[in-house]
C-alpha positions as CSV (number, residue, x, y, z in Angstrom):
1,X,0.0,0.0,0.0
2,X,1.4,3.5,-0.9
3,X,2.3,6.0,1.6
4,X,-0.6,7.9,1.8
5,X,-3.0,5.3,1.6
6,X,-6.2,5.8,3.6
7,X,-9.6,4.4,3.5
8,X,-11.6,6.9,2.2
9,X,-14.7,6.5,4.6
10,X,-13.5,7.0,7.7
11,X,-11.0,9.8,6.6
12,X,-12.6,11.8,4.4
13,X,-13.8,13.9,6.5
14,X,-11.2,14.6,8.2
15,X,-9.4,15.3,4.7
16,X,-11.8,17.8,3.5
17,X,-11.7,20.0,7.1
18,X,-7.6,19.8,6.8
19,X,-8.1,20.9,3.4
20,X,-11.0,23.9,4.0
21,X,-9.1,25.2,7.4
22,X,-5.4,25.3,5.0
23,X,-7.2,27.0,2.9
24,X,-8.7,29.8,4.8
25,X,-5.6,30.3,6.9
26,X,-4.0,31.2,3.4
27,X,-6.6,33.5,2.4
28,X,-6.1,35.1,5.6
29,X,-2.7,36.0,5.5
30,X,-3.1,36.7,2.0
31,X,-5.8,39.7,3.1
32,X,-3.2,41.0,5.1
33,X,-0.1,41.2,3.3
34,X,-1.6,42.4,-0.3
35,X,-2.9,45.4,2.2
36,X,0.5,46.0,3.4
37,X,2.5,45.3,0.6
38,X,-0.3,48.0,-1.2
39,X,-0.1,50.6,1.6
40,X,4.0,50.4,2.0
41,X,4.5,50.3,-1.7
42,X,2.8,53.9,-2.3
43,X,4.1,55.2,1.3
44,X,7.8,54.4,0.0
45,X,7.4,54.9,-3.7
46,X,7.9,50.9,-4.5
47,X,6.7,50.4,-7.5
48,X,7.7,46.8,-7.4
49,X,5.9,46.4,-4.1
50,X,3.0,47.2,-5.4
51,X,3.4,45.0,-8.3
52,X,3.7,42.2,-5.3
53,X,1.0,43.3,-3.9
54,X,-1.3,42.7,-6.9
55,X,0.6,39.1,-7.5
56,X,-0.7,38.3,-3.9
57,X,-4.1,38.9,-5.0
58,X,-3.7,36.5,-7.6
59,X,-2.9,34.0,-4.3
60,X,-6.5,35.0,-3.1
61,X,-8.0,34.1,-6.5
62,X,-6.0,30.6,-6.5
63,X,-7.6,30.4,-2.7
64,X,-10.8,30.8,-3.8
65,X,-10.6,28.4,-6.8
66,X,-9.4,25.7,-4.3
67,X,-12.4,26.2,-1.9
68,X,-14.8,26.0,-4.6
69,X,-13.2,22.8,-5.6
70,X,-13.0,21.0,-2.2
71,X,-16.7,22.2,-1.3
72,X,-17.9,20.3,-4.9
73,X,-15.6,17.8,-4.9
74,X,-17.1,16.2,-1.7
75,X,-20.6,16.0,-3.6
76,X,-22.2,12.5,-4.0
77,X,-23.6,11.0,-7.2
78,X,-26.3,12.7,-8.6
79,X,-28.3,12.2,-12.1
80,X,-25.3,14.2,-13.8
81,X,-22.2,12.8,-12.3
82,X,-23.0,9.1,-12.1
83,X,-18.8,9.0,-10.7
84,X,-19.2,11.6,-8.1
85,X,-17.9,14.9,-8.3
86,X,-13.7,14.1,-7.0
87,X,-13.0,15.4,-10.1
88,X,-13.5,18.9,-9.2
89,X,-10.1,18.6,-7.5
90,X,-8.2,17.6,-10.9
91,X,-9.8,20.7,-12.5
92,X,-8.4,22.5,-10.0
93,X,-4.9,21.7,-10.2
94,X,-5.5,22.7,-14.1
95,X,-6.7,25.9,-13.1
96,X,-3.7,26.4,-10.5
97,X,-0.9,24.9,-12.8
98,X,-2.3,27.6,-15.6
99,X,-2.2,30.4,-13.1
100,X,1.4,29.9,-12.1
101,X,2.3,29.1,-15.5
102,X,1.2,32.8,-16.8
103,X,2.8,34.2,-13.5
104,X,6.0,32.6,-14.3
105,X,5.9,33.7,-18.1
106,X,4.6,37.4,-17.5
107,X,7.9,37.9,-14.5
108,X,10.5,36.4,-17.0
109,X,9.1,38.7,-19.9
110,X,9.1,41.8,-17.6
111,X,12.5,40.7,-16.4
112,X,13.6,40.4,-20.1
113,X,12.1,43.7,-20.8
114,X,13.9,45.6,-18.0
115,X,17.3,44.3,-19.7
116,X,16.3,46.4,-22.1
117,X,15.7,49.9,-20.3
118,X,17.0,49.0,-16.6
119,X,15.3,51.4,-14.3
120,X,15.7,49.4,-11.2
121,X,12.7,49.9,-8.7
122,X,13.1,53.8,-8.1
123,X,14.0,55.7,-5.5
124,X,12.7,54.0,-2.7
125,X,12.8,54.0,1.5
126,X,14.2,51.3,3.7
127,X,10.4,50.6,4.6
128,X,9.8,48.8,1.3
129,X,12.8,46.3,1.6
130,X,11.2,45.7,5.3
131,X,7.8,45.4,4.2
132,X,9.4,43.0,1.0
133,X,11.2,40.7,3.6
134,X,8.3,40.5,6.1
135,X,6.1,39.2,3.2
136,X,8.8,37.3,2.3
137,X,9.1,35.5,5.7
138,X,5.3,34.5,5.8
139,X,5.0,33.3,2.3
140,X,7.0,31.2,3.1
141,X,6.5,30.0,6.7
142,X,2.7,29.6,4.3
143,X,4.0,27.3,1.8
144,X,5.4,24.9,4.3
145,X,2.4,24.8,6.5
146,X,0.2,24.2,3.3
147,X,2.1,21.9,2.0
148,X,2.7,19.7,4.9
149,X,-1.0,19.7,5.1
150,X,-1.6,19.0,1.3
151,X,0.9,15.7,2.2
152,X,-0.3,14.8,5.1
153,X,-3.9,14.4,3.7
154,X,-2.8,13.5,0.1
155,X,-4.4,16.2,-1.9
156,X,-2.5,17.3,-5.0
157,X,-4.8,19.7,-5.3
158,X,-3.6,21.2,-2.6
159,X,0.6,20.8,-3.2
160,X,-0.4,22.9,-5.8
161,X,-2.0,26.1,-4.1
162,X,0.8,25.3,-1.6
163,X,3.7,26.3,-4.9
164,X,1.5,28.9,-5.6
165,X,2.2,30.7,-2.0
166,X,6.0,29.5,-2.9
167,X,6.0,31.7,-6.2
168,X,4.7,34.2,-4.2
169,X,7.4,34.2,-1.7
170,X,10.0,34.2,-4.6
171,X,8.1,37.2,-6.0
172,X,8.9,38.9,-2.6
173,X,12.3,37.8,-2.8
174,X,12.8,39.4,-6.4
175,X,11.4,42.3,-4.5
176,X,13.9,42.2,-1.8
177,X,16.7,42.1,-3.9
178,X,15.5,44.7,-6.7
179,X,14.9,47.3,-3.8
180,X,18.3,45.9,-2.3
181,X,20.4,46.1,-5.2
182,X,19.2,49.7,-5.7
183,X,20.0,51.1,-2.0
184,X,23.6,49.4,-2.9
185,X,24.1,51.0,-6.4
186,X,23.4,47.3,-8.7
187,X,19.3,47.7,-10.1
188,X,20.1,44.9,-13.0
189,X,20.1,42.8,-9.9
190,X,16.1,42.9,-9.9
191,X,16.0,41.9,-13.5
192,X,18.3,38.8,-13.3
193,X,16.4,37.7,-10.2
194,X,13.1,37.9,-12.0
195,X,14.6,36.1,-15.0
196,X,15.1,33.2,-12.5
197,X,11.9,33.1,-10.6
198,X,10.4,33.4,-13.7
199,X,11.6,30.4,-15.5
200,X,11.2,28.4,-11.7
201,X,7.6,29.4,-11.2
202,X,6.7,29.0,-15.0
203,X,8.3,25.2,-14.9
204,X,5.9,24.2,-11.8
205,X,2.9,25.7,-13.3
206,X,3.7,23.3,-16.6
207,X,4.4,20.5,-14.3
208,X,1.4,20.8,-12.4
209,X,-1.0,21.6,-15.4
210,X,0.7,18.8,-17.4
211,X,-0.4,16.4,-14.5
212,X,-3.6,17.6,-14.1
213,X,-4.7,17.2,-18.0
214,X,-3.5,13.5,-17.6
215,X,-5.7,13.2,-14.9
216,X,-8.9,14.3,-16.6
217,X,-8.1,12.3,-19.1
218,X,-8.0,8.9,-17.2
219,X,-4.6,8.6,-16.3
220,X,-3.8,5.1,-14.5
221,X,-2.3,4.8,-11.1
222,X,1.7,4.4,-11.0
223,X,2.6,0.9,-11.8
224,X,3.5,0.0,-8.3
225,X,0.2,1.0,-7.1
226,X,-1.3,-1.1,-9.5
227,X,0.5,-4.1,-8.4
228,X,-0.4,-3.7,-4.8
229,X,-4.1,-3.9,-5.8
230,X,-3.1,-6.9,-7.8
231,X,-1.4,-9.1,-4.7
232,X,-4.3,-8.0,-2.1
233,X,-7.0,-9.1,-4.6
234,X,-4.6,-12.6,-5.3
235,X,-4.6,-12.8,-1.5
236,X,-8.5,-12.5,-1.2
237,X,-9.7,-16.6,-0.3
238,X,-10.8,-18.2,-3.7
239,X,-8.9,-15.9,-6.2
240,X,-7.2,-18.3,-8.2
241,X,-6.1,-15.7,-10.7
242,X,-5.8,-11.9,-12.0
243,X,-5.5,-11.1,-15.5
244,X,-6.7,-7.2,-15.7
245,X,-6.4,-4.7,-13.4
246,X,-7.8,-1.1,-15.0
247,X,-7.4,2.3,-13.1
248,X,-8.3,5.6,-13.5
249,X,-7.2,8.8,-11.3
250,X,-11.1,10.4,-10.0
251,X,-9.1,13.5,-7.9
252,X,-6.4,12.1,-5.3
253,X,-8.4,8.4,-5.5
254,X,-8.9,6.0,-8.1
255,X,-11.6,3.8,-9.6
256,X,-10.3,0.5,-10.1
257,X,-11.6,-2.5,-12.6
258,X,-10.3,-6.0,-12.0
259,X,-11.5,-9.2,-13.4
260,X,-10.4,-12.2,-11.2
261,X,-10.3,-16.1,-11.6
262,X,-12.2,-18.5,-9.6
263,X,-12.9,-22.2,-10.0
264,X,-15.1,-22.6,-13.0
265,X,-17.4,-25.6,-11.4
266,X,-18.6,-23.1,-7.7
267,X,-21.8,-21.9,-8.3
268,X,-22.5,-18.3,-8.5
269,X,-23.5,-17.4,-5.0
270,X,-20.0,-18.3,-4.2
271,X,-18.6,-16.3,-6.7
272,X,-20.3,-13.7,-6.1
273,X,-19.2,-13.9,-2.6
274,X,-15.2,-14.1,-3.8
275,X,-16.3,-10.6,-5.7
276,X,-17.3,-8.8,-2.7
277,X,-14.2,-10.0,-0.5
278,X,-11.7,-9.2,-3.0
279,X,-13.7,-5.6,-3.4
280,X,-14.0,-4.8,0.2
281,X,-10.4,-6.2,0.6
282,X,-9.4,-3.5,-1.9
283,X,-11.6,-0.5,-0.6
284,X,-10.1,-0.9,2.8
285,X,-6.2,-1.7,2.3
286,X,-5.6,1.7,-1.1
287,X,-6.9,4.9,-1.8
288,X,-9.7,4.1,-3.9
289,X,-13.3,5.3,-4.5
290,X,-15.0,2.5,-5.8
291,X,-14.1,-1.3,-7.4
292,X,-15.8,-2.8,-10.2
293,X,-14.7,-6.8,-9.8
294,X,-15.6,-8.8,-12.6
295,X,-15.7,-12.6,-12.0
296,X,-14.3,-15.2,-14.7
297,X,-13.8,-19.0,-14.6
298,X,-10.1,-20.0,-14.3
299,X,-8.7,-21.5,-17.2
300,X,-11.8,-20.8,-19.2
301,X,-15.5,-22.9,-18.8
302,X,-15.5,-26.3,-18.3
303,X,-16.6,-29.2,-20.9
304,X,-19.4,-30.2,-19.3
305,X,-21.8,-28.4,-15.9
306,X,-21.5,-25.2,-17.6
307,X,-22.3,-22.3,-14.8
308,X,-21.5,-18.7,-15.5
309,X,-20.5,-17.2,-12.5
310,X,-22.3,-13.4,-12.8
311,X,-20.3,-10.6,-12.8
312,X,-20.4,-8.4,-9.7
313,X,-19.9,-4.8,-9.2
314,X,-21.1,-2.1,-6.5
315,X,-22.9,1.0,-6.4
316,X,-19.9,4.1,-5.6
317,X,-19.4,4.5,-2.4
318,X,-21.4,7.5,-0.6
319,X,-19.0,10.3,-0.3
């Protein structure tokens, strides 16, 4: 079983408040600093802090996105969404990856652009490199909390909000050292730094939207998750054989399809039964949503006392 494995009834729960209090703890602090980073940046003459301050907006948009997704995402079946709605989560990520994606392209083009007529940041006061490292300082002291949240609890989801608040922080760093480099007499300083962070945040935002599209599009569980799946259903009492195990990513869970072997001549009661332990096996040892086990003779169907065992699969599990 993979590290963060958990049976989705009895933690879900628990999952989605981890995920809704993370989240509102970043909008808070997010509230906060775009105000400061606003009022400082016009009291010193910053225009980069202002800049910043209008990037951590963005932060509250990405907030926002995420607590629209975890609300859904927790929604039953319903006449529209036979699955569930878990997928609200994967459509997420997309949205998140794209956000940091543009953030990272539009700071490496203005960094490009200020190669080209270097102004620095201005004239500024020492207030703006305080306010610059304060922000700094609780982006990221932000990122780590969210992230060892988003781990704890599984939720790519929210890794990805978490390297949004990291882009942020860097944002505030390129801040720091433009306003830096300018009280010491170097402004191409702030240029080269948002070359860098640039080409940083614009390479998570393609990672993260890059994983998210494979997601919505049915992406299978690593091989080595699929495997484990494989041995606890071989393990399951009168499994004599696996020959397909399908998967498909439904936000941080999985659907799973296996068809299993069982002795061609029990009748179907009994393999019926086999179905259900092999699926419960499943649903309580991995990270999935729902099982679909589909019951075969081993070997193929006997000469002679020909019984088809029925296929056997389960309504979704109640979210």
């Amino acid at each position: 079983m993979s590290e963060t494995s958990i049976a989705p009834l009895e933690n879900y729960s628990e999952r989605h408040s981890e995920a809704m209090k993370s989240t509102w703890v970043s909008v808070g602090v997010n509230v906060v600093l775009s105000a400061g980073q606003m009022i400082a940046g016009l009291l010193s003459g910053s225009f980069g802090l202002v800049a910043d301050a209008i990037h951590t907006l963005s932060d509250l948009v990405a907030d926002f996105v995420v607590l629209f997704a975890a609300q859904h995402s927790r929604q039953g079946a319903d006449e529209d969404h036979h699955y569930g709605h878990a997928r609200y989560e994967n459509a997420a990520s997309l949205v998140l990856g794209v956000l940091l994606l543009v953030v990272g392209v539009f700071m490496a083009w203005s960094a490009v652009q200020k190669f080209h007529a270097p102004v620095g940041v201005g004239k500024v006061g020492t207030l703006a490199l305080w306010v610059a490292l304060a922000s700094l300082a609780a982006k990221e002291g932000l990122f780590r909390y969210m992230l060892a949240i988003a781990r704890k609890i599984g939720s790519s989801m929210l890794i990805a909000n978490a390297w949004h608040a990291r882009s942020d922080a860097l944002s505030s760093l390129v801040v720091a050292a433009g306003i830096g480099g300018n009280l010491l007499g170097y402004p191409l300083l702030d240029p080269v730094a948002g070359l860098l962070v640039g080409l940083m945040v614009g390479k998570m935002g393609w990672e993260f939207s890059r994983a998210a599209f494979h997601d919505l599009t049915d992406r299978a569980l690593p091989e080595a998750e699929v495997e484990e799946i494989r041995a606890t259903v071989l393990a399951t009492p009168g499994v004599q054989g696996v020959h397909e195990v399908c998967t498909r990513k439904m936000g941080d869970f999985a659907v799973v399809d296996v068809h299993i072997e069982v002795d061609p001549k029990i009748n179907v009661v009994t393999g019926h039964d086999i179905g259900v332990d092999a699926r419960r096996r499943v649903m309580l040892q991995h990270k999935v949503l729902n099982v679909m086990v589909h019951v075969d003779p081993a070997g193929g169907f006997p000469d002679d006392d020909h019984v088809p065992v029925a296929s056997q699969s389960a309504e979704p599990m109640p979210r």
